[in-house]
N, C-alpha and C positions, 0 to 999 in steps of 0.2 A: 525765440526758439519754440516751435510746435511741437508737440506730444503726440504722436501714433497713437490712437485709441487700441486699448488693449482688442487683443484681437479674442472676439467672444471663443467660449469653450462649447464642442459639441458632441452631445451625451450620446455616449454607444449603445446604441438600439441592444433592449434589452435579450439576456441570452434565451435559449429554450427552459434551461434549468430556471432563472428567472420567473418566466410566463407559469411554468409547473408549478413554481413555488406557490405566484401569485392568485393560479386558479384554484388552488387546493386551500391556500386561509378563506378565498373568499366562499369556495364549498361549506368549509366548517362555521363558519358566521351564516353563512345562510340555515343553517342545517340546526339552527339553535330551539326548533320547537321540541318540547320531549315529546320523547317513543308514542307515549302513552296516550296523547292526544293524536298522533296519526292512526294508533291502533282502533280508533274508536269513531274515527271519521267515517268513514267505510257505514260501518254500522247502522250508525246513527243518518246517515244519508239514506239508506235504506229502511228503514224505521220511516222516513218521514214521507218519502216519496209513496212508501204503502198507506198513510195516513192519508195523504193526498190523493190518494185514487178512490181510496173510502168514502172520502167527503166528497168528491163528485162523481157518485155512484157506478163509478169502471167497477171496483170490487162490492159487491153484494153482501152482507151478510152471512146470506144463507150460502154464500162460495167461501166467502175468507172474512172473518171476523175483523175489525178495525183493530187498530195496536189500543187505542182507548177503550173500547170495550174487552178487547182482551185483560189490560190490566183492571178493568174494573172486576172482570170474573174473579183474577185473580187473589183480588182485597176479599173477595164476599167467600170463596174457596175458605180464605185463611180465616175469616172471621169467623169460622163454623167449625176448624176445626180439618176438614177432610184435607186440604194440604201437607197439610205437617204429616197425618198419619199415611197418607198416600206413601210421603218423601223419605219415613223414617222405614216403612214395611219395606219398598222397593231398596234401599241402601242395605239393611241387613241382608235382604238376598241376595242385594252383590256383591257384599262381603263374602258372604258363605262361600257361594259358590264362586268366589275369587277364591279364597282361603284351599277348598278342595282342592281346586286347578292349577294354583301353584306349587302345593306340594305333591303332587303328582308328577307333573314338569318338572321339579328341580328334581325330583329324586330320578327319574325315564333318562333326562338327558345326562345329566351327572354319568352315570352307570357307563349311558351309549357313548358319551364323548369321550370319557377317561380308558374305558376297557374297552378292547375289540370285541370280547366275545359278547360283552356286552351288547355293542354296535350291531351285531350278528343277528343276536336276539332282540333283540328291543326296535332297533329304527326301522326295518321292511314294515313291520306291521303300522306304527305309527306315520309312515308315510303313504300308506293305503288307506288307516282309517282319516285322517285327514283332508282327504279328499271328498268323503261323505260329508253329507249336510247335515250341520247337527239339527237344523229345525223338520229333517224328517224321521229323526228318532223320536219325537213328542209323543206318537202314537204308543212305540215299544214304551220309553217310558211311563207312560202311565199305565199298561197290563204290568209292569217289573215291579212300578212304586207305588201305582196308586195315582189320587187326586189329590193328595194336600202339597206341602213343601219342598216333599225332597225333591219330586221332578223337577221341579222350580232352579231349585240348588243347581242340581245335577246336568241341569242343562246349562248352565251359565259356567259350570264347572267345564265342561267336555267344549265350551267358545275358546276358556281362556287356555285349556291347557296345549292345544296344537301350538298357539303362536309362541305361548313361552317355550314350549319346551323347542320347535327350531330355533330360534332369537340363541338360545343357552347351548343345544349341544353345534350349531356354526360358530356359537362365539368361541368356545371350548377346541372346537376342532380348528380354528383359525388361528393360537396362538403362534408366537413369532418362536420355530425353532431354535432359534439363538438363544433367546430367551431360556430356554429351558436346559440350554446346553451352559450357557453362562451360569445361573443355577445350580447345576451338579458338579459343574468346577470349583464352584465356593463352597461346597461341602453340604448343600442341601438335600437329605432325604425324599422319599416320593414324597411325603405328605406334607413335607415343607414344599417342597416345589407347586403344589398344588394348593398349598394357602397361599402365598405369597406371590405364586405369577401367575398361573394357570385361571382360578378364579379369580382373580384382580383383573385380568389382563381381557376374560369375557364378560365382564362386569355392563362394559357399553351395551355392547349389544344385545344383554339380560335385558335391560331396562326400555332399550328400545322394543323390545315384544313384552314389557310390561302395559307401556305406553299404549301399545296395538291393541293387546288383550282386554285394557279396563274399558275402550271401545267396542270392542266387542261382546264383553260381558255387558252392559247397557243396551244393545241389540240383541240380543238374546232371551233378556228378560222382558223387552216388549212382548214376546210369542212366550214365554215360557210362562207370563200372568194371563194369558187368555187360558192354562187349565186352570178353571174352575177356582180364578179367584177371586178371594171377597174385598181387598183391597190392594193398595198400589197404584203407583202412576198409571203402568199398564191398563188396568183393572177400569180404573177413572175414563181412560182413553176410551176403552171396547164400549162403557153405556155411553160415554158421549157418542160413539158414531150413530147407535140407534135411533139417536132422537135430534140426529143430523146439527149436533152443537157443537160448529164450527171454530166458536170461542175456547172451551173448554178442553176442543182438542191442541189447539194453540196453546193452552196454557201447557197440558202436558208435555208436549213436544219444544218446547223452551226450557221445561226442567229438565228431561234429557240433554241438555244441549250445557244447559248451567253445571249440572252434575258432572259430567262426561269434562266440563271446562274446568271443575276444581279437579278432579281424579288426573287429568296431564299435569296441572298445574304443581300437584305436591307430588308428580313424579317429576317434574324438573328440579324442583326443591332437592329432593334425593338424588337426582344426579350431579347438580352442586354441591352438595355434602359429600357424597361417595366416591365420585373424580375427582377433587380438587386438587390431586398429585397429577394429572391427565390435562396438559392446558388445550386450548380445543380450540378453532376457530372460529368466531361468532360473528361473523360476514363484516362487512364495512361498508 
């Protein structure tokens, strides 16, 4: 007696959910380099490519300094000393006139976001003067203050305060009705209401015109060290042009860059710490 060979099994073409599934492990195994090294590819490709244009003379010297001679200026900078004091004059300034500019801001919009009459008073003019350029008050500045510091300040102070203070009274003005209605149904006072939802709730968008602001305070003090100062990045920059040192101005315009890169960086920091009740979406 003969045996019929088992009759083979034949596998069901796999489904769409299948193939989804399939494409998205193999996304994630491919996707196994860190952040950290894609963030830095960019860069560094760039970095090398302007190297290379150096070394077979497309870029000159006397047009764009080499990334090698730039970092060599840099070591002979630091070995003298003028770096460090350039990096700590120009930070105290934009502290300061960070410092000025946010409490100006917090206190303008507060007032205009929370009170109408406030609003009344306060936001027409701030939405006129914000539209003026703060880099052609340099001149009035210095007949008001003079030649030393305060202009200095005061001009870094008058970059930062337009962005925070909209960032703060739209985030104020944007809160979720309900919110505030839910609130006074739980027995919240105004001034509870306003610790607890009102400022928490425009917390984001503070910070995102903080963000804005500490860029802009770093653009401001590039023009705000050509009155008549004796140091600073700024300062460093304006004799470098004189004497067409190409290198030097590189190096400055990297510490803006570096600077400007920690000042976001420990404002993300704080927005991690400060939202961390706020879950957010950070792309995929």
């Amino acid at each position: 007696m003969t045996t019929t060979p088992e009759r083979a099994r034949v596998q069901p073409p796999p489904s769409a959910v299948d193939t989804v599934t399939l494409t998205s492990e193999t996304a994630r195994k491919g996707d196994r380099l860190p952040r950290w090294v894609l963030k830095t590819i960019s860069p560094i490709v760039l970095i090398a490519l302007w190297q290379l244009l150096s070394s077979v003379g497309v870029l000159e010297d006397d047009t764009l300094a080499s990334p090698w001679t730039v970092v060599q200026t840099a070591a002979g900078m630091w070995a003298d000393g003028s770096l460090q004091s350039a990096v700590i004059t120009s930070v105290i300034r934009v502290l300061a006139g960070l410092g000025v500019g946010l409490v100006a801001a917090v206190v303008l919009a507060t007032l205009a976001g929370l009170f109408r009459r406030g609003e009344d008073i306060i936001d027409a003019p701030m939405q006129m003067l914000r539209t003026v350029p703060v880099i052609g008050l340099i001149p009035l500045l210095i007949i008001w203050f003079g030649i030393n510091e305060e202009p200095k300040i005061i001009l870094v102070g008058l970059a930062v305060t337009f962005p925070l203070y909209m960032n703060l009274y739209g985030g104020i003005r944007n809160v979720d009705a309900s919110l505030i209605e839910a609130a006074r149904t739980l027995g919240l006072g105004w001034f509870g209401q306003v610790r607890h939802v009102i400022l928490p709730s425009a917390m984001p968008q503070f910070l995102i015109g903080l963000r804005y602001a500490l860029g802009t305070a770093w653009l401001a003090l590039v023009f705000g060290e050509t009155i008549n100062a004796t140091s600073g990045i700024g300062y460093e920059m304006n004799k470098a042009r004189e004497f067409f040192a190409t290198d030097i101005i590189v190096v400055c315009l990297a510490l803006y860059a570096i600077l400007g890169l920690v000042a976001d960086m420990i404002v993300r920091g704080l927005e991690r710490g400060l939202l961390s009740w706020r879950p957010a979406f950070s792309g995929k």
